[in-house]
C-alpha positions as CSV (number, residue, x, y, z in Angstrom):
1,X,-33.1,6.1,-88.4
2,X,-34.6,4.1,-85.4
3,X,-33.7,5.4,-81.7
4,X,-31.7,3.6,-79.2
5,X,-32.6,2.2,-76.2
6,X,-29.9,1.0,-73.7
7,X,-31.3,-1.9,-72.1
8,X,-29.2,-3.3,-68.9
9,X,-29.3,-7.0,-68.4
10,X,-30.4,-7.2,-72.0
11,X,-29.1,-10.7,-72.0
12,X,-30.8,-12.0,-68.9
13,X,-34.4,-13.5,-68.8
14,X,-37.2,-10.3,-68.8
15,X,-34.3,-8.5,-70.6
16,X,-34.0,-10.2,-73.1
17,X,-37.6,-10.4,-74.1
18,X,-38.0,-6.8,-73.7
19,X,-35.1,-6.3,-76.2
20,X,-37.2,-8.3,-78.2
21,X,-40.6,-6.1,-77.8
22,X,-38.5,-3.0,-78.3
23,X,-37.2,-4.0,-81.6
24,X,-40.9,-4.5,-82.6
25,X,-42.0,-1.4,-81.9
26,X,-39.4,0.3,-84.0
27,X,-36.6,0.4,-81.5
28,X,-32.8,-0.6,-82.0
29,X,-32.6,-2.0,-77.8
30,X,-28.6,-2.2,-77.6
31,X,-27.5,-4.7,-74.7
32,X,-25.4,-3.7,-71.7
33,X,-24.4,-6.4,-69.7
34,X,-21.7,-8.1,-68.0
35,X,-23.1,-11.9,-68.2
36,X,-22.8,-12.7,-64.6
37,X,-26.6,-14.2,-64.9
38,X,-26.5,-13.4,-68.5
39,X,-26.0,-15.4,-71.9
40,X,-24.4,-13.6,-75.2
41,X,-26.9,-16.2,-76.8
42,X,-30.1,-14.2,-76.0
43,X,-28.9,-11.0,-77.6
44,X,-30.6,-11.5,-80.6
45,X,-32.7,-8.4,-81.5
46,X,-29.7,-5.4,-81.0
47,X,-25.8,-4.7,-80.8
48,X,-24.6,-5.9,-77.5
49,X,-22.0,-4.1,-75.6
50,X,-20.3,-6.2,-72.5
51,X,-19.8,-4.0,-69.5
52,X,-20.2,-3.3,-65.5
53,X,-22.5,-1.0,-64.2
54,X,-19.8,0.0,-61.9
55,X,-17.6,0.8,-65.1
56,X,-18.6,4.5,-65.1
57,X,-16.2,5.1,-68.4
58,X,-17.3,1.7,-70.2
59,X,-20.8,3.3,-69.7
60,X,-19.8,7.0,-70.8
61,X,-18.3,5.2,-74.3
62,X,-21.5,3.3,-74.9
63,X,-23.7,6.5,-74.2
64,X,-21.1,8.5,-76.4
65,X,-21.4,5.7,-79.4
66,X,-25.1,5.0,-79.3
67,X,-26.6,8.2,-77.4
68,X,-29.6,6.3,-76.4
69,X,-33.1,8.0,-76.4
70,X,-34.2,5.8,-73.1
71,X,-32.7,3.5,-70.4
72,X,-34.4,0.3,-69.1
73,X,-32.9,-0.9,-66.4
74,X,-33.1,-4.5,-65.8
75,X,-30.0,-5.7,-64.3
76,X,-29.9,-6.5,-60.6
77,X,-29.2,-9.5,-58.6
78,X,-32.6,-10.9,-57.3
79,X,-31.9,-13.8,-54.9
80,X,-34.2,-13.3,-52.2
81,X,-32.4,-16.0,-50.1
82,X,-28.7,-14.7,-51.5
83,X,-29.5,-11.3,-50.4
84,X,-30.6,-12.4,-46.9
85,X,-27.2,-14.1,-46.6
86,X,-24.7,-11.4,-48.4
87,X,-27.1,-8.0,-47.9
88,X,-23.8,-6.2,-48.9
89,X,-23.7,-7.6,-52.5
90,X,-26.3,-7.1,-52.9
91,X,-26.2,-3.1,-51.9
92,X,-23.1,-2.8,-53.5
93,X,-24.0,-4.5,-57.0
94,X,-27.7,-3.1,-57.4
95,X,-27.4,-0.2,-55.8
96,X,-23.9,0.9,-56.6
97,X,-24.5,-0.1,-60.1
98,X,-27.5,1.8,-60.6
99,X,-25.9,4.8,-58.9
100,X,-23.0,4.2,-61.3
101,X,-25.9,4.1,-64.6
102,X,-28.1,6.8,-63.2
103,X,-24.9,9.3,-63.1
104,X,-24.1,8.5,-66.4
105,X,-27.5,8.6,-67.8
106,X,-27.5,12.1,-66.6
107,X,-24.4,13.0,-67.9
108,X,-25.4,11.6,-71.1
109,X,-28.1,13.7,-71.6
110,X,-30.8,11.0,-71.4
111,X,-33.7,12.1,-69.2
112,X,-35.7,8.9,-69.7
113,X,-35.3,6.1,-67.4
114,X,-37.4,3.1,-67.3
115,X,-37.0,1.2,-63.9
116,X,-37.2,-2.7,-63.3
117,X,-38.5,-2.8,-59.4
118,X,-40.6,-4.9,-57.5
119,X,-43.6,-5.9,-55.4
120,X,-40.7,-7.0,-52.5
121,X,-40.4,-3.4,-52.1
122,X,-43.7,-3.8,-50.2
123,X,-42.9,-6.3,-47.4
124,X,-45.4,-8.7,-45.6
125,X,-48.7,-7.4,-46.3
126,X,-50.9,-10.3,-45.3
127,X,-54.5,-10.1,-46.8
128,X,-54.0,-7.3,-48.5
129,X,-54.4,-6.4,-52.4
130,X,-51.2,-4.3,-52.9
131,X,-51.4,-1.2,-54.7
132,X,-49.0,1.6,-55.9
133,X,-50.2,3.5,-52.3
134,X,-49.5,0.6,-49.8
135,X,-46.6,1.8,-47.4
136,X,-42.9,-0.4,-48.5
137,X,-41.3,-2.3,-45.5
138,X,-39.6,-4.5,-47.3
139,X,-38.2,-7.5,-45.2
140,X,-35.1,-8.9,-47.2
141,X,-32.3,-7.0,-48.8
142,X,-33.1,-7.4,-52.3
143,X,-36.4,-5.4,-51.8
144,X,-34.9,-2.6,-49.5
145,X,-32.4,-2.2,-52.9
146,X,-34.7,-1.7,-55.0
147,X,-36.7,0.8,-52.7
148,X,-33.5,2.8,-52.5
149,X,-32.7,2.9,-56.5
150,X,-36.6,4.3,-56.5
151,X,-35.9,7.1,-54.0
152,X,-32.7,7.5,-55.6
153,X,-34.4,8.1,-59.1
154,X,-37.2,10.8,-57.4
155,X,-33.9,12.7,-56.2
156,X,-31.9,13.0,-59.3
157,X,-35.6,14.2,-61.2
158,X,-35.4,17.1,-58.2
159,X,-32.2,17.6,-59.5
160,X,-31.2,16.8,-62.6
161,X,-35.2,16.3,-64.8
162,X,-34.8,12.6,-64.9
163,X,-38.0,11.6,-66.1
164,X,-38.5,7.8,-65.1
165,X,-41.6,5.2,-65.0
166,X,-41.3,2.7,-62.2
167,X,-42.6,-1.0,-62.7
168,X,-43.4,-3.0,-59.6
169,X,-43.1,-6.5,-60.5
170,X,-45.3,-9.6,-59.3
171,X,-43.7,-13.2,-60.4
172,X,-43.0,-13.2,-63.6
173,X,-42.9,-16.5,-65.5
174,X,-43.6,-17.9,-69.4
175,X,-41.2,-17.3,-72.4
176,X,-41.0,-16.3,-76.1
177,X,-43.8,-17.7,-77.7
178,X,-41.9,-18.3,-80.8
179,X,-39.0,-19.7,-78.0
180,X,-36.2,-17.5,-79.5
181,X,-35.7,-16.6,-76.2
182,X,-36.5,-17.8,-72.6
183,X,-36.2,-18.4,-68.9
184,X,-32.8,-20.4,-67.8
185,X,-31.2,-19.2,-64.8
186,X,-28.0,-21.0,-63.2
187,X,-28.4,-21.4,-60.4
188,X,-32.2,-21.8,-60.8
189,X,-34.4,-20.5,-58.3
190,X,-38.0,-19.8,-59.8
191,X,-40.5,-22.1,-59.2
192,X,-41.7,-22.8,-62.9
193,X,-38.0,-23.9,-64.3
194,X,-37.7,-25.5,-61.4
195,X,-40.9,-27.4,-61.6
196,X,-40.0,-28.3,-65.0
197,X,-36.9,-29.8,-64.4
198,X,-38.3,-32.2,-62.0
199,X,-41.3,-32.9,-64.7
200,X,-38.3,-33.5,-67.1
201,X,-35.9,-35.7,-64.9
202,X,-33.6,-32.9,-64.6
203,X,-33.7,-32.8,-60.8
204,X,-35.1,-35.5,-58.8
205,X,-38.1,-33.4,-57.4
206,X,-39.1,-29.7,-56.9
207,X,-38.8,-28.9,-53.3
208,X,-41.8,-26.7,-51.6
209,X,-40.6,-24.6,-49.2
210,X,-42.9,-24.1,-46.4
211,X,-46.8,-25.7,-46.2
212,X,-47.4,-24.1,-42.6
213,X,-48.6,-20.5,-44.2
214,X,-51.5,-18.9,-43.4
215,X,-53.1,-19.8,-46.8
216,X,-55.8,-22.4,-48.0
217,X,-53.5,-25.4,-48.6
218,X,-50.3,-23.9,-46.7
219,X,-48.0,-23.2,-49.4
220,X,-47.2,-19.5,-50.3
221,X,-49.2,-17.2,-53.3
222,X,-47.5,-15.2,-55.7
223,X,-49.3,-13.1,-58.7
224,X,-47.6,-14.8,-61.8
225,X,-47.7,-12.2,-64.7
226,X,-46.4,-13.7,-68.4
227,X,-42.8,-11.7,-69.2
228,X,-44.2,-10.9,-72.8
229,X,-47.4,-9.0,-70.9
230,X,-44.6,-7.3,-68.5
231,X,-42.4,-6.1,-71.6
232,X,-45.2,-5.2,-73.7
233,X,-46.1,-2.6,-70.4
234,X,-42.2,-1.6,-70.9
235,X,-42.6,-0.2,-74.0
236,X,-46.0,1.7,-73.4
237,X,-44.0,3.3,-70.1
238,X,-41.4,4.5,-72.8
239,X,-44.4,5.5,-75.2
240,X,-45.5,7.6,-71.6
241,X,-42.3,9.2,-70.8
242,X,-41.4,10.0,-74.9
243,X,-45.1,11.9,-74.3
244,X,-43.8,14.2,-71.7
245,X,-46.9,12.6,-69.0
246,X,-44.1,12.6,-66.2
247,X,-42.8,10.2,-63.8
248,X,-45.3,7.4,-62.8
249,X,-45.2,3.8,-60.5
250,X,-47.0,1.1,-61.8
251,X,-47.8,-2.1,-60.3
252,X,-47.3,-5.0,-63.2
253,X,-49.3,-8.1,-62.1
254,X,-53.1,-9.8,-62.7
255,X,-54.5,-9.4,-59.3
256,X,-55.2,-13.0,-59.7
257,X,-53.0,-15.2,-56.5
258,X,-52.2,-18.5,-56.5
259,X,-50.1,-21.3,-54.3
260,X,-47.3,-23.5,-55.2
261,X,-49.0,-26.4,-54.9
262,X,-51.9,-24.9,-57.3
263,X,-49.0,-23.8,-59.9
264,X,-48.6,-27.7,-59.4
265,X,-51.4,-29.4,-60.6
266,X,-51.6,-26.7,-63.6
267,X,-48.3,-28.0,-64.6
268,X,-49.6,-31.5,-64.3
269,X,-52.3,-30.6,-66.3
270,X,-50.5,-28.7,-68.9
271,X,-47.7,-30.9,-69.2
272,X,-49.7,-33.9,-69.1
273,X,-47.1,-35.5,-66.9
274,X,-46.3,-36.6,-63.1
275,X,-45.0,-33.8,-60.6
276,X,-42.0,-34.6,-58.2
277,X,-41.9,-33.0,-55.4
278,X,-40.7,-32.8,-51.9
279,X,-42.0,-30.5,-48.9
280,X,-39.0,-28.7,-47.4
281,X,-39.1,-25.7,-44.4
282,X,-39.8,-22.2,-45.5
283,X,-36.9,-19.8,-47.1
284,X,-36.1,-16.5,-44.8
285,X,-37.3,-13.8,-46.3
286,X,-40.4,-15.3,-48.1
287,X,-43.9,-13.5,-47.4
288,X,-46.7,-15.4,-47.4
289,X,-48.8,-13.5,-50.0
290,X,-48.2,-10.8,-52.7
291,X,-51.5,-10.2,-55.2
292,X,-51.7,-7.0,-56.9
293,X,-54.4,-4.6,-56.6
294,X,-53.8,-2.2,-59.1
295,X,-56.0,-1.4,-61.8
296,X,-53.6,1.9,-63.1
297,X,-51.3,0.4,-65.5
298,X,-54.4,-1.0,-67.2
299,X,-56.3,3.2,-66.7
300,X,-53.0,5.0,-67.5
301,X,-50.9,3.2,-69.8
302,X,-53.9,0.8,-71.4
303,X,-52.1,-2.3,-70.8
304,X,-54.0,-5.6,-71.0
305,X,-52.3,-8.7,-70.1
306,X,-53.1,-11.5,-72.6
307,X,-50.9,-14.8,-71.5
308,X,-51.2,-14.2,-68.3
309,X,-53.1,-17.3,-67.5
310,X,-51.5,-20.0,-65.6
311,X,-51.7,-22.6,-68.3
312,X,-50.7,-20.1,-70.8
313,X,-47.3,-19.5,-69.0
314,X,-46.8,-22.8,-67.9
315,X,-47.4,-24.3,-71.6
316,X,-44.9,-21.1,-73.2
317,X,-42.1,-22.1,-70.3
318,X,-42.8,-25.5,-71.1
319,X,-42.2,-24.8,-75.6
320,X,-38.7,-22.9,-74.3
321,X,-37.4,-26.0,-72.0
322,X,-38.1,-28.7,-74.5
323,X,-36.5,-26.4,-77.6
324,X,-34.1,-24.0,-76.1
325,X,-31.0,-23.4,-73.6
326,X,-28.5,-21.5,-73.6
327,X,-25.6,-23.6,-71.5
328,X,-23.6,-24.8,-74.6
């Protein structure tokens, strides 16, 4: 009988495809989620079980029924621009929730816990290649929440033996090859859907928010990784913690940077159509460049990205927006 892995914002966008990697290697991923950025239509690959993280005795039941070999922990709120305006939600929902999920994981008996974080966690680092060593100063209240849920994790393996790997996300971006599942946010805030849109007529341009950076054309670089590449790294941090090789960080990007208005003309080129767009002041809370450095997932856990080329992600996200939603 294949293991269960309780997979939190199963039904959300890097959820989701990880449900669908897990199911692939040999898993049965069962979905927790309470659809507030969530669709029930991209639980596809596993039961799904509707719930808060906050709902310690909705989680205890779905420990109890499915007594889950693993945890990946997905769901968050992950506005940059939200969290500068309403730091408290988001302490309360990511935080608080993965307090909540961490207790019960415990209590469970589960002692392997698979952690969504992120390169925000860093801060403003201009000019520098960020690896798992750099110092985190995060500067908006999304990354100082997911800097907390990582000390908290490194306090309940002191006390409790809660083995956990740690994935420090870059931007992730692409779908689903095969487009069974993809990227659709509402409201949208990434710049590929959004770019898309406007290629498609669904918004009358993509606004750019800042061109005065400290960057070769002015507008802001990001390390885009493909989500399958960052789900596929998923299951080989399981793979590491079911092999007893202790808790680990891992950065998850390509080391490879580039701007908005570069993601631009790829999209152009990949698409094969016109770009709207607008230039609009920068967003608080923005840096000005986050590249990866690291080299250790590839060392440790042997994980190669193989979409993650811009036009690679650009023409997957691209498949998904012409063939798939889920606002029915």
């Amino acid at each position: 009988m294949a293991d269960h892995v309780l997979v939190t914002g199963g039904a959300g966008y890097i959820g989701s495809h990880a449900c669908k990697a897990l199911r692939q290697a040999g898993y049965v991923p069962v979905t927790y989620d309470n659809l507030c950025t969530g669709w029930e239509d991209a639980v596809k690959f596993g039961p799904f079980e509707r719930g808060d993280l906050l709902d310690r005795a909705r989680l205890d039941a779905v420990f109890a029924k499915y007594q889950p070999v693993a945890v990946m922990h997905f769901a968050a709120l992950s506005q940059v621009g939200e969290s500068m305006k309403e730091p408290g939600k988001y302490w309360l929902n990511n935080v608080g929730g993965s307090l909540s999920l961490i207790e019960a994981t415990v209590a469970a008996g589960c002692r392997n816990f698979v952690f969504s974080s992120t390169c925000a966690t860093y801060g403003e680092h201009d000019n520098v290649l960020l690896d798992e060593s750099v110092e985190q100063h995060p500067i908006n209240a999304y990354g100082s929440s997911k800097r907390a849920i990582e000390d908290m994790l490194k306090d309940f393996e002191s006390a409790f033996g809660l083995r956990h790997v740690i994935f420090r996300y870059f931007n992730v971006a692409g779908g689903d090859p095969e487009a069974e599942v993809g990227e659709f946010h509402r409201p949208e805030t990434h710049l590929i859907p959004l770019m898309l849109d406007a290629i498609d007529g669904k918004r009358e341009a993509l606004t750019i928010f800042g061109t005065d950076y400290d960057t070769p054309d002015g507008t802001c670089i990001r390390d885009y990784v493909h989500v399958c590449d960052l789900v596929d790294a998923h299951v080989l941090g399981l793979k590491w913690l079911e092999d007893d090789k202790g808790s680990r960080v891992f950065n998850l990007g390509t080391g490879s940077g580039f701007s908005v208005r570069e993601v631009i003309d790829h999209s152009r080129a990949v698409t094969n159509r016109d770009v709207p767009y607008e230039e609009g002041p920068r967003r608080p809370g923005d840096c000005t460049k986050l590249v990866s450095g690291s080299t250790r997932a590839g060392k440790e856990l042997g994980w190669t990205p193989k979409r993650s080329t811009l036009d690679i992600m650009i023409a997957d996200a691209w498949r998904w927006h012409q063939n798939g939603h889920y606002d029915k």
